[in-house]
N, C-alpha and C positions, 0 to 999 in steps of 0.2 A: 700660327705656323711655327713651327719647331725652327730654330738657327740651323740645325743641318739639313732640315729641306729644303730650307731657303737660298741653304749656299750649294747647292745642289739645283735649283732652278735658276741660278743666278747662271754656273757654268751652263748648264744646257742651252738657257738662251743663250750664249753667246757664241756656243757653239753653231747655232743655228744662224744666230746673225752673219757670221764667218760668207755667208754665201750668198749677202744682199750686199749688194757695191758700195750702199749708201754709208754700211755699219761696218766695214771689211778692214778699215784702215784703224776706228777704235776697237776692234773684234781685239786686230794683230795686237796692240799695244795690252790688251790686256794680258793676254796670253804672253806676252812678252814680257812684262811688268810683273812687279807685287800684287796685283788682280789678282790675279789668277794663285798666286799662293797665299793669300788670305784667305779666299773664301775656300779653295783646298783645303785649308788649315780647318775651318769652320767645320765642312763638309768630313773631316773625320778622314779626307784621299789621304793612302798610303805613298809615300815619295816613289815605290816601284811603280804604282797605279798612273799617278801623277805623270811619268815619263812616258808610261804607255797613250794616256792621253794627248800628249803631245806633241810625240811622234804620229800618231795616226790625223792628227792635225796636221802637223807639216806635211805629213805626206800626200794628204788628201789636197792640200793648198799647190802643190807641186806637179802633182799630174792630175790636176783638174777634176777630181773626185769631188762632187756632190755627197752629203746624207743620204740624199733620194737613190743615189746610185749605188749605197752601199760600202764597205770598206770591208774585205775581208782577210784576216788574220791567218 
């Protein structure tokens, strides 16, 4: 597996994890952390890209927005 698919499956799970209780508190940290902009960095995200992801994290963490539910722009 190529380093940018890898850091590209790295952010998705964790995106995903973001919505199991058990993983929600290292989800935050990573996203909150050099995590998240390491493997950003790896995965080739653009820093505009990067902020959009973010944001639709916090916001989705904010009002209660699931994946399953959706998030639209």
């Amino acid at each position: 597996m190529a380093v940018k698919e890898l850091a590209e499956t790295v952010i998705l799970q964790s995106i995903e994890d973001l919505w199991d209780k058990e993983q929600r508190k290292e989800c935050g940290t990573f996203f909150c952390s050099q995590g998240f902009s390491f493997w950003a960095d790896a995965a080739k995200i653009k820093i505009s890209d990067r902020r959009k992801i973010l944001s639709l994290i916090l916001y989705s963490m904010t009002h209660g927005k699931s994946p399953s539910q959706g998030i639209h722009v």
